[in-house]
KELUMPA-377347 format. One record per residue: residue in three letters; y negated, z negated, x negated of N, C-alpha, C, O in turn. Coordinates in nm, 2 decimals, always signed. Layout:
<sites>
> ALA, Y, Z, X, Y, Z, X, Y, Z, X, Y, Z, X
...
</sites>
This chain:
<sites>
> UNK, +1.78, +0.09, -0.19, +1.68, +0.08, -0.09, +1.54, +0.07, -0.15, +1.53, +0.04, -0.27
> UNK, +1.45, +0.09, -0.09, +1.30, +0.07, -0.12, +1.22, -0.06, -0.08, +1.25, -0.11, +0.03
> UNK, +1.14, -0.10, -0.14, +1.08, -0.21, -0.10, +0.94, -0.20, -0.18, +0.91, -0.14, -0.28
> UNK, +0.86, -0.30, -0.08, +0.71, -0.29, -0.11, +0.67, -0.44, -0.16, +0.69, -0.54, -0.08
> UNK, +0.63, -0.47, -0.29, +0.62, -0.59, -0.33, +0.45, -0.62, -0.26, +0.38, -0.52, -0.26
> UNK, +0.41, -0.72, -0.23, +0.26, -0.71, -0.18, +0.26, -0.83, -0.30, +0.34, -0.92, -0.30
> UNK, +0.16, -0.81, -0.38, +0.11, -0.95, -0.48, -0.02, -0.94, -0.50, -0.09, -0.85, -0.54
> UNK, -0.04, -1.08, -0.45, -0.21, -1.15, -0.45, -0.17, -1.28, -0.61, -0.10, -1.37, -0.64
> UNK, -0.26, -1.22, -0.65, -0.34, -1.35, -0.77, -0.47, -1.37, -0.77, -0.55, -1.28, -0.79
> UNK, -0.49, -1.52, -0.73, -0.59, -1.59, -0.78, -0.62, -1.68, -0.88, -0.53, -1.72, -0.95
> UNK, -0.74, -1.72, -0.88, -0.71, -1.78, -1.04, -0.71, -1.97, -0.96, -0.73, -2.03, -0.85
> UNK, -0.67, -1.99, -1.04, -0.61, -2.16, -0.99, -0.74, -2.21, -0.92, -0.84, -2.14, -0.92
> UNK, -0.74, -2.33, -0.86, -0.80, -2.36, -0.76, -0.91, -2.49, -0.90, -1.03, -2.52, -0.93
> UNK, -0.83, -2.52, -0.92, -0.92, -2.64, -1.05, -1.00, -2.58, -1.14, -1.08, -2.64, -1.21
> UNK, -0.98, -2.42, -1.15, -1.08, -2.31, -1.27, -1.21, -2.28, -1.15, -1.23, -2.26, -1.03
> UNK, -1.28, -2.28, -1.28, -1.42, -2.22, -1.23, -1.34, -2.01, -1.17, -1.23, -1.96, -1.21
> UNK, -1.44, -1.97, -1.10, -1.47, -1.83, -1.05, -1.57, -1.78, -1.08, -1.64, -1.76, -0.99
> UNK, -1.65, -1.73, -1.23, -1.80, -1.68, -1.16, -1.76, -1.58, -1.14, -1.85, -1.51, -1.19
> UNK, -1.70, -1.52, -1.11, -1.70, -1.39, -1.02, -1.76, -1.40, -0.85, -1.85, -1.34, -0.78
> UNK, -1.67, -1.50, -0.81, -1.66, -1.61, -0.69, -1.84, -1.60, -0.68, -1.90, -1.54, -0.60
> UNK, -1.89, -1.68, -0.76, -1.99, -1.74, -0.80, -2.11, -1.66, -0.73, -2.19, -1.68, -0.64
> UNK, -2.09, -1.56, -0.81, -2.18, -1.44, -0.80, -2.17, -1.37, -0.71, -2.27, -1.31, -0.67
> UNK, -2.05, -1.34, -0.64, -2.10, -1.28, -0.50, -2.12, -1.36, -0.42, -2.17, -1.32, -0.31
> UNK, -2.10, -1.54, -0.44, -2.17, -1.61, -0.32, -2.33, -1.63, -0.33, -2.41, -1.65, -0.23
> UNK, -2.37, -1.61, -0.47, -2.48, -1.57, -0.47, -2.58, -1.47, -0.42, -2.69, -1.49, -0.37
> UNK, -2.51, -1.35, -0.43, -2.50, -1.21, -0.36, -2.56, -1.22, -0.24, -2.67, -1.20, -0.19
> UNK, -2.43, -1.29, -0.20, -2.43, -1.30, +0.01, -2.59, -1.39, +0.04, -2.68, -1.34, +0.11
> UNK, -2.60, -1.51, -0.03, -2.72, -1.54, +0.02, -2.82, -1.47, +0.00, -2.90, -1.47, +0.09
> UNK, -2.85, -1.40, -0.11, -3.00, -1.29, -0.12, -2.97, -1.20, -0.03, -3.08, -1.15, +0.00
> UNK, -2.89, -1.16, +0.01, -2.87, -1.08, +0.08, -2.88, -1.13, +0.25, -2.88, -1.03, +0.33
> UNK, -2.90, -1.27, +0.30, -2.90, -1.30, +0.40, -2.76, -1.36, +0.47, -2.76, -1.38, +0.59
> UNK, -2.68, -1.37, +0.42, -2.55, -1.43, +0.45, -2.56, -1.55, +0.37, -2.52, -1.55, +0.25
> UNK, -2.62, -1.69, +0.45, -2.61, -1.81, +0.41, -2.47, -1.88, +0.46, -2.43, -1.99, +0.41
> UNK, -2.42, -1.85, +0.53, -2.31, -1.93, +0.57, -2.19, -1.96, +0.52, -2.10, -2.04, +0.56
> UNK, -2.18, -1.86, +0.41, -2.04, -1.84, +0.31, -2.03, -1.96, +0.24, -2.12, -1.97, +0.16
> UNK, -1.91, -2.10, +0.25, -1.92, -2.17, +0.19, -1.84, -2.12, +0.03, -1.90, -2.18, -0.06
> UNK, -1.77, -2.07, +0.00, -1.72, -2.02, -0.13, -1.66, -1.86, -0.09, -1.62, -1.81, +0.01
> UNK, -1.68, -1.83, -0.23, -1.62, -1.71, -0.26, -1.52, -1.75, -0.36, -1.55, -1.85, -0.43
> UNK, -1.37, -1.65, -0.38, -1.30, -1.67, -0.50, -1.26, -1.52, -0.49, -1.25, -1.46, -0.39
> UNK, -1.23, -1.46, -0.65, -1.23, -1.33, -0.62, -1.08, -1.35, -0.70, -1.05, -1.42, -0.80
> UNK, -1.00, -1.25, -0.63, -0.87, -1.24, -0.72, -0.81, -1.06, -0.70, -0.88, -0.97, -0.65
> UNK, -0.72, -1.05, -0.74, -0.62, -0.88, -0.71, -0.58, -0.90, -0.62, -0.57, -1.00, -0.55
> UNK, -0.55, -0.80, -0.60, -0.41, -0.77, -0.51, -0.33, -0.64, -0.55, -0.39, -0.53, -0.56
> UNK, -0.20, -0.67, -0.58, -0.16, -0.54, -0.63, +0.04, -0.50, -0.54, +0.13, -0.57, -0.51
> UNK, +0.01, -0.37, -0.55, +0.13, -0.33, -0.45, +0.22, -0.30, -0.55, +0.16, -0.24, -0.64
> UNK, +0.37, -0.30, -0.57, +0.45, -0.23, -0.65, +0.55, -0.17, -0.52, +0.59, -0.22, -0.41
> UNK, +0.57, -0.06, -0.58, +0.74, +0.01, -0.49, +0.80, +0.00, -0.60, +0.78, +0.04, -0.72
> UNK, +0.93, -0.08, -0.51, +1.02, -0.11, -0.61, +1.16, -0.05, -0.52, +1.17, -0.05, -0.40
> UNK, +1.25, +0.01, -0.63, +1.36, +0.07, -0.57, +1.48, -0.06, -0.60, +1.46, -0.12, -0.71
> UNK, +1.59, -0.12, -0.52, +1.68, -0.23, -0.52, +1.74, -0.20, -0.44, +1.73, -0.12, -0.35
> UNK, +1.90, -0.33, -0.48, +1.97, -0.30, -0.42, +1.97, -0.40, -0.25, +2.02, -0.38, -0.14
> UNK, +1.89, -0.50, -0.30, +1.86, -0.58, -0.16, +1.70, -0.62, -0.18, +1.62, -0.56, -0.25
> UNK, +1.68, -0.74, -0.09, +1.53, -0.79, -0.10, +1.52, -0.86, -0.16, +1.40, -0.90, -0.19
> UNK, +1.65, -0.93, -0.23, +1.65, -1.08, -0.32, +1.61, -0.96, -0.49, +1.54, -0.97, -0.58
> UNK, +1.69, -0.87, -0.47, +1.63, -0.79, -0.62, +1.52, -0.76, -0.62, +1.46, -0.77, -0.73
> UNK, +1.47, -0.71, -0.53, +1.34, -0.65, -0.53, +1.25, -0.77, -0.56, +1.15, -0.76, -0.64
> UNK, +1.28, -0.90, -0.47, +1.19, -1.00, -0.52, +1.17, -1.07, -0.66, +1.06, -1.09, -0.71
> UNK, +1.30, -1.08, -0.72, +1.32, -1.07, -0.88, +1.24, -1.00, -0.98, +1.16, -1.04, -1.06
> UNK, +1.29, -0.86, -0.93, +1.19, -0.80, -0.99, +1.02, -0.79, -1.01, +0.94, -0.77, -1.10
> UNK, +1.00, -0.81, -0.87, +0.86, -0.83, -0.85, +0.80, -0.98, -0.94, +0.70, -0.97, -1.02
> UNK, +0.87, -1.10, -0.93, +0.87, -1.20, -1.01, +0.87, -1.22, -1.12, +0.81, -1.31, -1.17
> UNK, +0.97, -1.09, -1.20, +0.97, -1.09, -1.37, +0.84, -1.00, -1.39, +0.79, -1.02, -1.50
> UNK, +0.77, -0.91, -1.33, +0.66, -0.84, -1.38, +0.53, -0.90, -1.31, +0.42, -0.85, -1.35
> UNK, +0.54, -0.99, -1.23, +0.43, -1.12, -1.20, +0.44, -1.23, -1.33, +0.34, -1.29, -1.34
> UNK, +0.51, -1.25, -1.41, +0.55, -1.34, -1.52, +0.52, -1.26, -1.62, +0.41, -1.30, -1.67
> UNK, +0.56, -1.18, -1.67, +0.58, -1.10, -1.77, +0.45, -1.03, -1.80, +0.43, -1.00, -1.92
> UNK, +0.38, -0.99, -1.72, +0.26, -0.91, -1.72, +0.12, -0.94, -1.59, +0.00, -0.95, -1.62
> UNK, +0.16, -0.94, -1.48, +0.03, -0.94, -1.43, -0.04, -1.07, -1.39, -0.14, -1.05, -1.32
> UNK, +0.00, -1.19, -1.42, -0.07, -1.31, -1.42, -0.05, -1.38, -1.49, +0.06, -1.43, -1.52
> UNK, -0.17, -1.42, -1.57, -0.16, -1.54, -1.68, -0.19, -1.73, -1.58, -0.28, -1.80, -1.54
> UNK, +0.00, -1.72, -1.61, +0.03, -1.87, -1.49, -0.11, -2.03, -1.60, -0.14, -2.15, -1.56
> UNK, -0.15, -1.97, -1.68, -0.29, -2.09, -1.69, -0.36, -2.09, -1.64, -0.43, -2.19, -1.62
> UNK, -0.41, -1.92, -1.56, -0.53, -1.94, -1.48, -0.55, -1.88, -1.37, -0.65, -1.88, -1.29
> UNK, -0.38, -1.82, -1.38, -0.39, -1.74, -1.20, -0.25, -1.85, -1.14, -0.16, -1.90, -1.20
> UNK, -0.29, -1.85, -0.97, -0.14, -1.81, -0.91, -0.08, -1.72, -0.86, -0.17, -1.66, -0.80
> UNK, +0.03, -1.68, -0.83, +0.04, -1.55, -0.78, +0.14, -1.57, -0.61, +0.23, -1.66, -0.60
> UNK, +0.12, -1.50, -0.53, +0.22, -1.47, -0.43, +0.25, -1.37, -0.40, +0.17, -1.28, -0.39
> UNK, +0.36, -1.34, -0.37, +0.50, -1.23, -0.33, +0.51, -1.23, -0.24, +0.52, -1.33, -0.18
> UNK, +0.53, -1.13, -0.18, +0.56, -1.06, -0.02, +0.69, -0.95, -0.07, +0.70, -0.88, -0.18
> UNK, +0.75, -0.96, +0.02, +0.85, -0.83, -0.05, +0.87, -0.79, +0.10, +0.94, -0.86, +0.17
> UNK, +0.82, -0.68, +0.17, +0.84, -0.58, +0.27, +0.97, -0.47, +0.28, +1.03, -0.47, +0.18
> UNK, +1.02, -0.38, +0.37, +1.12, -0.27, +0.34, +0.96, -0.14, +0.36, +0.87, -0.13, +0.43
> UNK, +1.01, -0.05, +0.25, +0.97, +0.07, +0.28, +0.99, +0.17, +0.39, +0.93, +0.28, +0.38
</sites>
């Protein structure tokens, strides 16, 4: 079966953002005072081919660990959809 992993990382809530920083910066020169924070993180999709949703989730989890978030300064969440 096919499945669509949806994964959001942000970086932890106790770490500074200047990424965050700077577009809330941004928004106010720009006239958008009302933004109380910005946090900027990914979002990244995998298609993943499995035999159910619990593998697909696995999978999606070992390459969330293994490679696309560093768990010191991101957290990550999983969505696992059907294609």
């Amino acid at each position: 079966m096919s499945f669509i992993a949806e994964i959001d990382i942000m970086p932890l809530k106790e770490l500074l953002d200047p990424a965050g920083k700077a577009v809330l910066r941004g928004l106010d020169k720009l006239g958008i005072p009302d933004v109380g924070d910005v946090r900027i993180g990914k979002h990244i999709r995998l298609s993943i081919n499995a035999a159910d949703e619990a593998k697909a989730r696995a999978i999606a989890e070992d390459a969330v660990k293994k490679l696309l978030a560093n768990p010191v300064m991101e957290q990550a969440s999983i969505r696992i959809v059907n294609a």
